[in-house]
C-alpha positions in Angstrom: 198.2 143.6 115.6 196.7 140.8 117.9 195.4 137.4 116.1 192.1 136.5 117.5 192.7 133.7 120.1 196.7 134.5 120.1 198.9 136.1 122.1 201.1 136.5 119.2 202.6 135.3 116.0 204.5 132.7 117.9 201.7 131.0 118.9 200.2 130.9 116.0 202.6 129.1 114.2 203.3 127.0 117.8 199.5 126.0 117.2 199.2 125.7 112.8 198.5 122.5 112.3 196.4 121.4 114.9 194.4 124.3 114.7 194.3 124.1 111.1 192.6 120.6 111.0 190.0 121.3 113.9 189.0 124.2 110.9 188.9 121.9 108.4 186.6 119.8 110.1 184.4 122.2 110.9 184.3 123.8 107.3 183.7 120.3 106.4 180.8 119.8 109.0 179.0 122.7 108.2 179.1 121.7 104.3 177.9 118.4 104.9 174.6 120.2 107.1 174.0 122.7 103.9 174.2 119.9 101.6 171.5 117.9 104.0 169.1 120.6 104.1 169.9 121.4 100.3 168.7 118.2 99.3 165.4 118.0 101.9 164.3 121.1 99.7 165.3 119.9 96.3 163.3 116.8 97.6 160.5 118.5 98.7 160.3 120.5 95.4 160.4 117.5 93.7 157.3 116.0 96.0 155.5 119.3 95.6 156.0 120.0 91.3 156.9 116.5 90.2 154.9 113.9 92.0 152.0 116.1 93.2 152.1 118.8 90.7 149.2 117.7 88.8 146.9 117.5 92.4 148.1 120.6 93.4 147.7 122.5 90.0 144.3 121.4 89.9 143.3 122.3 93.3 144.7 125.5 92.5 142.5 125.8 89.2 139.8 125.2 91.2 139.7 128.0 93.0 139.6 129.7 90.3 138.2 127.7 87.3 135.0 125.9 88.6 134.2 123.1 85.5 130.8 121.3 86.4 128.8 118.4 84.7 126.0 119.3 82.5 123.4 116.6 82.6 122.2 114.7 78.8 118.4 114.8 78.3 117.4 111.5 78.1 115.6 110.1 75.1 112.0 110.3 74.2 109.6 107.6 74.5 106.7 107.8 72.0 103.9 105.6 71.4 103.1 103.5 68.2 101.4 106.0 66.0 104.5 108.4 67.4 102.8 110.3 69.7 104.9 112.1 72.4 104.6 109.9 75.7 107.6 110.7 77.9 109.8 113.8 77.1 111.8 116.2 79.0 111.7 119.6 80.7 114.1 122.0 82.6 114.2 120.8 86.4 115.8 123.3 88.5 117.4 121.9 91.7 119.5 124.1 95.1 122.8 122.7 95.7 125.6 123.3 97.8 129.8 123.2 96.8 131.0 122.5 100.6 134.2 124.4 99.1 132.8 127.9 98.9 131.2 128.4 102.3 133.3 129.0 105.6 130.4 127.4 107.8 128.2 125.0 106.4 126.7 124.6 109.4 125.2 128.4 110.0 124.6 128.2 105.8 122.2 125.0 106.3 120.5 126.7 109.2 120.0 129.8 107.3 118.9 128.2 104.4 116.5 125.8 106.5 114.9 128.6 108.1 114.5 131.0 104.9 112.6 128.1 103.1 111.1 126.6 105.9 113.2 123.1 106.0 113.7 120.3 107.8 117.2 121.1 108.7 117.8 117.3 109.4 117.0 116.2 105.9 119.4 119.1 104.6 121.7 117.3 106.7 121.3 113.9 105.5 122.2 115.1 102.1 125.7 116.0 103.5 126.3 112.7 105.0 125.3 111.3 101.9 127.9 113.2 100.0 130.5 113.2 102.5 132.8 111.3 100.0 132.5 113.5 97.0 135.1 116.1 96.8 134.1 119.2 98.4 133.6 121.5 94.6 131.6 119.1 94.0 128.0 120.1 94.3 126.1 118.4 96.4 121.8 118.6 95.5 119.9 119.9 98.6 116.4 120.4 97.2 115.3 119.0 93.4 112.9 120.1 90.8 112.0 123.6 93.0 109.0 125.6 92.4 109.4 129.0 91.2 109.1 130.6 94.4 112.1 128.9 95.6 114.3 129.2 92.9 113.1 133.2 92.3 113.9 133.2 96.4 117.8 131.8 95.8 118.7 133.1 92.9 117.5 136.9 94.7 119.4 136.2 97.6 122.4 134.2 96.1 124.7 137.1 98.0 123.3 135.5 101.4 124.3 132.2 101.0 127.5 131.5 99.7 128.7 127.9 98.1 124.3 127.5 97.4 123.5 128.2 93.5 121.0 126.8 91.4 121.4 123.5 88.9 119.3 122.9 85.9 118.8 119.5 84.9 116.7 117.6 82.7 113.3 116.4 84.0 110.5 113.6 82.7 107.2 114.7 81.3 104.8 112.5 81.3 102.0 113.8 78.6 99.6 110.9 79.7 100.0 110.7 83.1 100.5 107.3 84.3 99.8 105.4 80.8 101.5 102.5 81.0 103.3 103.4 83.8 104.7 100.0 85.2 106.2 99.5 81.3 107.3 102.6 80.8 109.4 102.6 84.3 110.8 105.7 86.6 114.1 107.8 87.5 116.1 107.8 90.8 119.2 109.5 92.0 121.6 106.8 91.6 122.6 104.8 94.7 125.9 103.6 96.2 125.7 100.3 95.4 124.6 101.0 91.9 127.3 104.0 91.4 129.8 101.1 92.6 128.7 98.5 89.4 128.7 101.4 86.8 131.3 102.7 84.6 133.0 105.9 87.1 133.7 107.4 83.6 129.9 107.9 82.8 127.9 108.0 86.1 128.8 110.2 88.9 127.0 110.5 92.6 123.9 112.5 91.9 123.0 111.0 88.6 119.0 109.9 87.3 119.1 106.7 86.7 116.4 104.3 85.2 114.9 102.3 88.3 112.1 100.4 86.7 110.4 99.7 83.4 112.1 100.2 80.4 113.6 103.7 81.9 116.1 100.9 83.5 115.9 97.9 80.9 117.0 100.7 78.1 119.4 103.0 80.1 122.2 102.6 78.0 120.4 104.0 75.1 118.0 106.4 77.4 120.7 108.0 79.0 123.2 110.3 76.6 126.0 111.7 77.2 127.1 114.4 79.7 128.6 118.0 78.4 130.8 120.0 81.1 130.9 123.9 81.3 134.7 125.5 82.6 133.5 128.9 84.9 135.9 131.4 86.7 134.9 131.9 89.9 135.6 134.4 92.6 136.8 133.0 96.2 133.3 133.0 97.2 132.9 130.8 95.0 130.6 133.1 92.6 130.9 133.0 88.9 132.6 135.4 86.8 132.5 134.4 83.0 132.2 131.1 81.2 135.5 129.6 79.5 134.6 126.8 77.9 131.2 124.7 77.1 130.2 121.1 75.7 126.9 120.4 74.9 124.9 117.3 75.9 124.5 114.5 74.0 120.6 113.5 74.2 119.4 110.1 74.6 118.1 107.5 71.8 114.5 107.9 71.1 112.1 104.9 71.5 109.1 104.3 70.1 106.6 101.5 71.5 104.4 99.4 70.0 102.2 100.6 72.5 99.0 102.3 71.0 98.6 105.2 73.6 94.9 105.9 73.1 94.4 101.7 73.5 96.3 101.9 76.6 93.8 104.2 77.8 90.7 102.7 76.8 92.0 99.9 79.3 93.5 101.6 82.0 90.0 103.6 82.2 87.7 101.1 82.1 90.2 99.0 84.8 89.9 101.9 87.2 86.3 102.7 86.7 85.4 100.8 90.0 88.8 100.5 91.2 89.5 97.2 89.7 92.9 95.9 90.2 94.4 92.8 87.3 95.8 93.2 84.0 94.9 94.1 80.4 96.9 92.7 77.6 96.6 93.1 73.9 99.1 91.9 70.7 98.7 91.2 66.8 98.0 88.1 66.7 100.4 87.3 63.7 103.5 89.4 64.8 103.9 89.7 68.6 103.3 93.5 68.9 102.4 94.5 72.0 99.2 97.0 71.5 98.3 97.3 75.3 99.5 96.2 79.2 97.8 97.5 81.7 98.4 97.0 85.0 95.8 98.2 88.0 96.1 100.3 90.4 98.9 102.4 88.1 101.6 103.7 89.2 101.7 107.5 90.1 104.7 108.5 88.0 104.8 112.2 89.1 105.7 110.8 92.3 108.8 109.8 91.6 110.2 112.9 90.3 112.6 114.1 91.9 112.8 111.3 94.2 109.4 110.1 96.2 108.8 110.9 99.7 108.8 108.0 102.4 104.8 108.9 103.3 104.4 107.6 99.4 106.6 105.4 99.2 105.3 103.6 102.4 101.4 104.2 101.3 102.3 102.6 97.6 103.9 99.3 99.8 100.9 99.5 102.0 98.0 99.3 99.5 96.1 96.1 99.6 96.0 96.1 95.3 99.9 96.0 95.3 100.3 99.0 92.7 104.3 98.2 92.7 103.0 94.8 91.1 103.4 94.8 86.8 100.0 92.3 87.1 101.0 91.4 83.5 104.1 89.1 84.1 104.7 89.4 87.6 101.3 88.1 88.7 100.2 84.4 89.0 96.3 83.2 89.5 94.4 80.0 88.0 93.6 80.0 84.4 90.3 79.0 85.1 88.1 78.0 82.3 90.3 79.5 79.8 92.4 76.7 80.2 89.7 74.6 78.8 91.2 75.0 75.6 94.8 73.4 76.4 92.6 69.9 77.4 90.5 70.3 74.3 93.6 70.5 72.4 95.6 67.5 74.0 92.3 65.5 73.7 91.6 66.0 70.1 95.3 65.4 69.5 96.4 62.1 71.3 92.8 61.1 69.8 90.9 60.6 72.6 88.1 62.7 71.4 87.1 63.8 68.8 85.0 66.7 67.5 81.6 64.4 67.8 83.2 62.1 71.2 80.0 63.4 73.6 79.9 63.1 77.8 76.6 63.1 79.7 76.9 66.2 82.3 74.0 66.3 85.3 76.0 68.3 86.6 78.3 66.5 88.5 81.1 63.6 88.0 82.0 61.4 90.5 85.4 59.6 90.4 86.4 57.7 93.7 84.1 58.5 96.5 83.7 61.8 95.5 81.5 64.4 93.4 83.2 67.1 91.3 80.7 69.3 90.6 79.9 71.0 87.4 79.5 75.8 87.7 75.9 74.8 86.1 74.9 72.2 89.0 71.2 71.3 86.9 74.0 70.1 84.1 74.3 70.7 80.8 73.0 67.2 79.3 75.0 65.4 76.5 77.4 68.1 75.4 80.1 67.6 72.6 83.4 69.2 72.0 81.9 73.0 70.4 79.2 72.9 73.2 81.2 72.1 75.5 83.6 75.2 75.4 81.0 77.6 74.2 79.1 76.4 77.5 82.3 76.0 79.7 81.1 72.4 81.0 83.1 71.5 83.5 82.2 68.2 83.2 82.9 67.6 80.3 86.7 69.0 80.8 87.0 66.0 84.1 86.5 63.2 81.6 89.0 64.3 78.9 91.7 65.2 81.4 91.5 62.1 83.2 91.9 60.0 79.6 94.9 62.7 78.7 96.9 62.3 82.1 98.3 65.5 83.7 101.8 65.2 82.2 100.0 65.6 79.0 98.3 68.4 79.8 101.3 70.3 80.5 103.3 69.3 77.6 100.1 70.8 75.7 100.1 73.7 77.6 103.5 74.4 77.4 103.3 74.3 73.6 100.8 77.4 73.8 103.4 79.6 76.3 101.9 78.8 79.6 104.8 77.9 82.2 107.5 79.2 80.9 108.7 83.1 80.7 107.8 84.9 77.5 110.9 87.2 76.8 108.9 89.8 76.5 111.4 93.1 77.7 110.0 93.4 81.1 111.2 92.9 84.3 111.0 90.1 87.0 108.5 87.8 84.2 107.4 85.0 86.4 107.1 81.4 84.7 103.8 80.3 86.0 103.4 76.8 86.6 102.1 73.7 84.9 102.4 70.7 87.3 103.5 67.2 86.7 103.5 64.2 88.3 107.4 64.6 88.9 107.0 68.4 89.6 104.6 67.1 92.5 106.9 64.0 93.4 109.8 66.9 93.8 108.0 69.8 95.6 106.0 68.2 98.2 107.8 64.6 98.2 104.6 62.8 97.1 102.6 60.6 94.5 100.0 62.1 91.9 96.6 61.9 92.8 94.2 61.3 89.9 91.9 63.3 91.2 93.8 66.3 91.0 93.8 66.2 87.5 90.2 66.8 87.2 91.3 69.9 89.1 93.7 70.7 86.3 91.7 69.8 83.5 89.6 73.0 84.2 92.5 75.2 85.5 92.2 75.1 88.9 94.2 73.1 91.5 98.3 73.5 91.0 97.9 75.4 87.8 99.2 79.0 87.9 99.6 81.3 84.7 100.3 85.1 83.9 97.9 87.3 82.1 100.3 87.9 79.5 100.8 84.1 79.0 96.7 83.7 78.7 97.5 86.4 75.6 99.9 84.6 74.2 98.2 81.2 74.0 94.9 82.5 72.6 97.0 84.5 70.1 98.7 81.0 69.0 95.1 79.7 68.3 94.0 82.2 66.1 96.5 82.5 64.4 96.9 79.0 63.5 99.8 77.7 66.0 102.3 80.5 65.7 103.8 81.5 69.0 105.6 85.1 68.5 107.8 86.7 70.8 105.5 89.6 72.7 108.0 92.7 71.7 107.1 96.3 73.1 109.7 98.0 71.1 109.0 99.0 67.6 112.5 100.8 67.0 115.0 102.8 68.8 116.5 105.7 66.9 119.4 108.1 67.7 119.3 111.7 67.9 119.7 112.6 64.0 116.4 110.3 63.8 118.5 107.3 62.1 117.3 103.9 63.3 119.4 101.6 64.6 117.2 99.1 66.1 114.1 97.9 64.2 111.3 95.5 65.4 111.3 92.1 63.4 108.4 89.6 64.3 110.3 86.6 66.0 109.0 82.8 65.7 109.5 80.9 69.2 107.8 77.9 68.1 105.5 76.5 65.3 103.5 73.7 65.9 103.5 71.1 63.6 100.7 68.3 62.7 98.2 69.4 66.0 97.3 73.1 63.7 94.6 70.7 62.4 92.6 70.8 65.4 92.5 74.4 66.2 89.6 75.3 63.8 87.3 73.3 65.5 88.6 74.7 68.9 87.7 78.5 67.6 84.5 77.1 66.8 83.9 76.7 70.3 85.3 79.7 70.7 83.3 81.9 68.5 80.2 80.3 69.8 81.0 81.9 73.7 80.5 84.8 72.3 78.1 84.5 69.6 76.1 81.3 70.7 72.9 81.2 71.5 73.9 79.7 75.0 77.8 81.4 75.4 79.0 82.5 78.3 79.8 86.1 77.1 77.2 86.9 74.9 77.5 90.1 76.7 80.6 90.9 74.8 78.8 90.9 71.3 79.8 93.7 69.0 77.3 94.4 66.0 79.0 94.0 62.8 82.3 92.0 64.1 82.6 88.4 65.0 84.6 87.6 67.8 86.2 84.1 69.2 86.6 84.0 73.2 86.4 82.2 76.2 85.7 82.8 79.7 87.2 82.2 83.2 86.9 82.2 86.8 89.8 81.2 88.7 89.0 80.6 92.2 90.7 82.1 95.3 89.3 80.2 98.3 86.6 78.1 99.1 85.2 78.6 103.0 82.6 77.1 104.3 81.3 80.2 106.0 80.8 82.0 103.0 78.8 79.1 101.0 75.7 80.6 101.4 76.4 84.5 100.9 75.6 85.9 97.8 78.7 86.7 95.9 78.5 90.7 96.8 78.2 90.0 100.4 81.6 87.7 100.2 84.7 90.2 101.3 86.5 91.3 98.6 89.6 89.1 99.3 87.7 85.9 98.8 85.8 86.4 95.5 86.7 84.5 92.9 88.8 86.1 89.8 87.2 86.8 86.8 89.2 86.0 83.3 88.0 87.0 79.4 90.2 86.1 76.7 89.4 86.6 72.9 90.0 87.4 69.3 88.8 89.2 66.5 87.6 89.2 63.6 87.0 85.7 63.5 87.3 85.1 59.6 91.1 86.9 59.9 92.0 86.9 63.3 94.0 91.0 64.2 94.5 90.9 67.9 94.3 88.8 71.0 92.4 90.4 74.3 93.0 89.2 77.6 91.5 90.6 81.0 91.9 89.2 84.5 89.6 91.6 86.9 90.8 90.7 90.6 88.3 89.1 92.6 85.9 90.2 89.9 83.8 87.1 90.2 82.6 86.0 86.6 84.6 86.3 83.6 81.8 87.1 80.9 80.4 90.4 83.4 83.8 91.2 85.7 86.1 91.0 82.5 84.1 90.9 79.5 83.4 94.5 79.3 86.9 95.6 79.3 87.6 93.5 76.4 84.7 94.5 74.7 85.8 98.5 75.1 89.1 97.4 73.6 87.9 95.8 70.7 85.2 98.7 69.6 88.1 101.1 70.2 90.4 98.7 68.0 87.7 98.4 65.2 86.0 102.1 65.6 86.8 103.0 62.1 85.9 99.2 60.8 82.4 99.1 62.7 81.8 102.9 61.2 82.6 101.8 57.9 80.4 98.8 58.6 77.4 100.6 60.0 77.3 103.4 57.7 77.2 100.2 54.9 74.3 98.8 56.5 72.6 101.7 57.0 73.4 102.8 53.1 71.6 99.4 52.1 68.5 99.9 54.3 68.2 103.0 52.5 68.5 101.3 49.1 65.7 98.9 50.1 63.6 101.5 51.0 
């Protein structure tokens, strides 16, 4: 036998020990390189089950176990007398899980072609998703008619990782009714996905945008349910595994009397009149109606409104996107009238018999204010004075008052300040001062501009809603309420768990005195023999009220035109605040008409359809009375 390497035994034994340690290092190299790669693979097992075991096994379920969102209904909004004013109904959308189609890019082109799409917009989708997880569907088209969704769902086998999504969807059962209240949906955006809770919101979401849809998400909104499908590797499903139903939305109700709404939003666009309506009980703060003209077209903005619409509804001259009720500011007008008669009679300088001579003018300094009737009114007192809207009269009280009393009056009855009503972007309006003016424009008060004030021109700026709210605080006898919309908010089982309570901002004190004789006035607009709205009359119901033109420009050039031969933009703006009944006043009316020229025809009639509608079963009652005792007398 011959050793491997040796001649012979000799050798070998010659060579033992040196040989035998060059083995032993190698056995020992070779140990230490399988130990190496032993641990690399013990390491990587431990990366792959230990630290990413969770990802993995999740990817992994996902190819087989496909679990998707299910989207709450949102709560109902109904109407004072519970009518149904904004519900849901099922809103079937195409979407596309990246994850289950090999080329997106041949799907999209398909897809655009079959339905006759702009592949561009189909592609903007994608880029808007491109951070989502690819199994996570991303919406292509929403709220499909049936043609496309019978189209898909008949050729699902054509276009795999496209399926259909049904979500909830807003019905709006009248229209537009009180549409800038009321508010609108929009896929949530980036930014807003980025301040909201990742735990309920997820890209792809409705969110409320405007109106109480945004003010009253939280309790709109509901909770999500999921559903757990297997799924073949094109991403088709095989059988449900598990489900969890929706929670809906809380339910609202309004204080909003739907069929009042409408009476106003009618009349306002019979002619295409663009302002503000506002009605409220005049001894709780209930809101009965806020219109605001031109409406907004709701419909639009489901499922997300189209540029062309979007760009008209920012185009149009009448500012649709406006909520005219707070977020709009004009002159009071003559309506203000009743703030100066109120800081005269109470820092006593009038009183209910103090008379001024009016021939139609007043001059202070070198210069004539006129009076709106320019062959005067003659010697007018307090009651004549408002019933008749003298002008006049209103210079020489505000000049005794001085306009820092004027505003403290007239921020006693609401005007320059926000309300609180539960609407968005409320503006304050304004009630200048002589340090207002000293502040804004760096200079003094001019006496003269009082007289401007005194008869709610000049600086003065106020909101429809704030008109509302300080002829409600007359008639009721100095009460200012909070102006609340929301009678209660309930949650699914129908318990409530928010209930309207009539809030007292302020009370006033000592001055309530003086507001009788100031409805006087008031009552004689409408029902005196010389008022400025005797067109607003209602047989059988006594109303208190005041007119108001606020005016928007005076040019020389259109001096001599007759009012319908101004253009549109210049014509003055026509106010009509009131009450009713008289004896126990219910609600408040106010109604600024855009450009509308004269409170008593531009505004009046609005009012005056509001308050018939109001009191239809009270003036039946009343005229089936009548008529019973003409019969009796015959």
């Amino acid at each position: 036998m011959k050793w491997s390497g040796y001649n012979n035994l000799e050798e070998l034994t010659e060579y033992d020990d040196a040989d035998l340690d060059f083995l032993k290092r190698r056995i020992v190299f070779a140990g230490l390189i399988v130990l190496c790669f032993a641990a690399i693979i013990i390491a990587r097992l431990w990366f792959l089950q230990v630290h990413k075991g969770d990802e993995y096994r999740d990817r992994a379920d996902n190819n087989r176990v496909r679990v998707r969102e299910v989207a709450a209904p949102r709560g109902n909004i109904f109407d004072a007398k519970n009518r149904k004013m904004v519900t849901n109904r099922p809103s079937f959308n195409v979407v596309l899980v990246r994850e289950d189609s090999n080329d997106v890019d041949k799907l999209l082109k398909k897809l655009a072609t079959a339905l006759d799409l702009d592949i561009s917009m189909l592609w903007e989708k994608l880029r808007d998703a491109s951070t989502k997880p690819r199994h996570i569907p991303v919406r292509l088209l929403v709220d499909v008619d049936w043609q496309t969704l019978a189209y898909v769902e008949n050729h699902n086998q054509e276009f795999p990782g496209i399926r259909i999504e049904t979500t909830p969807a807003r019905v709006y059962h009248y229209e537009n009714l009180a549409a800038h209240a009321i508010g609108y949906l929009g896929e949530i955006s980036k930014k807003e996905l980025a301040a909201r809770d990742s735990d309920i919101y997820t890209g792809g979401d409705l969110i409320g945008k405007m109106g109480l849809e945004r003010l009253r998400e939280t309790d709109l909104r509901g909770e999500k349910g999921s559903s757990s499908s297997e799924v073949n590797a094109r991403g088709f499903e095989q059988q449900l595994l598990k489900s969890i139903e929706p929670l809906p939305g809380n339910d609202i109700q309004l204080t909003i009397d739907a069929e009042l709404q409408k009476v106003a939003e009618d009349l306002m666009d019979s002619g295409g009149k663009a302002g503000a309506v506002v009605a409220m009980e005049v001894k709780t703060g209930r809101m009965l109606a806020l219109a605001s003209n031109p409406v907004l077209p709701l419909n639009q903005f489901v499922g997300g409104i189209s540029h062309k619409n979007w760009n008209a509804l920012l185009d149009n001259e009448k500012h649709p996107l406006i909520n005219k009720v707070v977020q709009a500011m004009y002159p009071p007008g003559s309506t203000y009238k009743m703030i100066t008669a109120m800081a005269g009679l109470s820092t006593g300088v009038i009183d209910k018999d103090t008379v001024f001579y009016c021939p139609g003018f007043y001059t202070f300094g070198n210069r004539r204010y006129h009076c709106w009737k320019h062959s005067g009114h003659g010697a007018v007192n307090l009651k004549r004075a408002i019933s008749e809207s003298c002008d006049v009269y209103f210079y020489q009280v505000g000049l005794r008052v001085g306009v820092d009393k004027l505003a403290e009056f007239a921020n006693k009855f609401g005007l320059g300040h926000k309300s609180g009503i539960e609407l968005e972007h409320e503006k304050s309006g304004l009630t200048p001062t002589k340090e207002w003016k000293r502040k804004k424009y760096g200079q003094k008060w001019q006496d003269g501009e009082t007289l401007s004030v005194a008869i709610g021109q000049g600086f003065n700026l106020v909101t429809p809603l704030q008109i509302c709210l300080m002829t409600a605080t007359i008639a009721n006898g100095g009460k200012q309420y909070l102006p609340q919309i929301i009678e209660k908010v309930t949650d699914p089982d129908g318990k409530i768990i928010e209930q309207f309570e009539p809030v007292v901002v302020t009370e006033m004190t000592g001055d309530e005195q003086f507001l009788p004789l100031i409805r006087e006035g008031m009552e004689e607009v409408i029902q005196g023999r010389r008022g400025t709205a005797r067109q607003v009359r209602i047989k059988g119901l006594t109303i208190g009220g005041k007119t108001g033109t606020a005016q928007v420009v005076r040019l020389k050039e259109y001096k001599h035109l007759k009012e319908e031969d101004i253009p549109y933009k210049f014509r003055d703006h026509a106010w009509f605040t009131c009450y009713a009944p008289a004896e126990d006043p219910e609600i408040a009316v106010t109604v600024l008409v855009e450009h509308g020229l004269h409170g008593g025809s531009g505004a009046g009639p609005v009012a005056r359809a509001i308050l018939e509608a109001y009191f239809s079963g009270y003036l039946q009652l009343h005229e089936e009375t009548e008529k019973a005792a003409k019969e009796e007398e015959e």
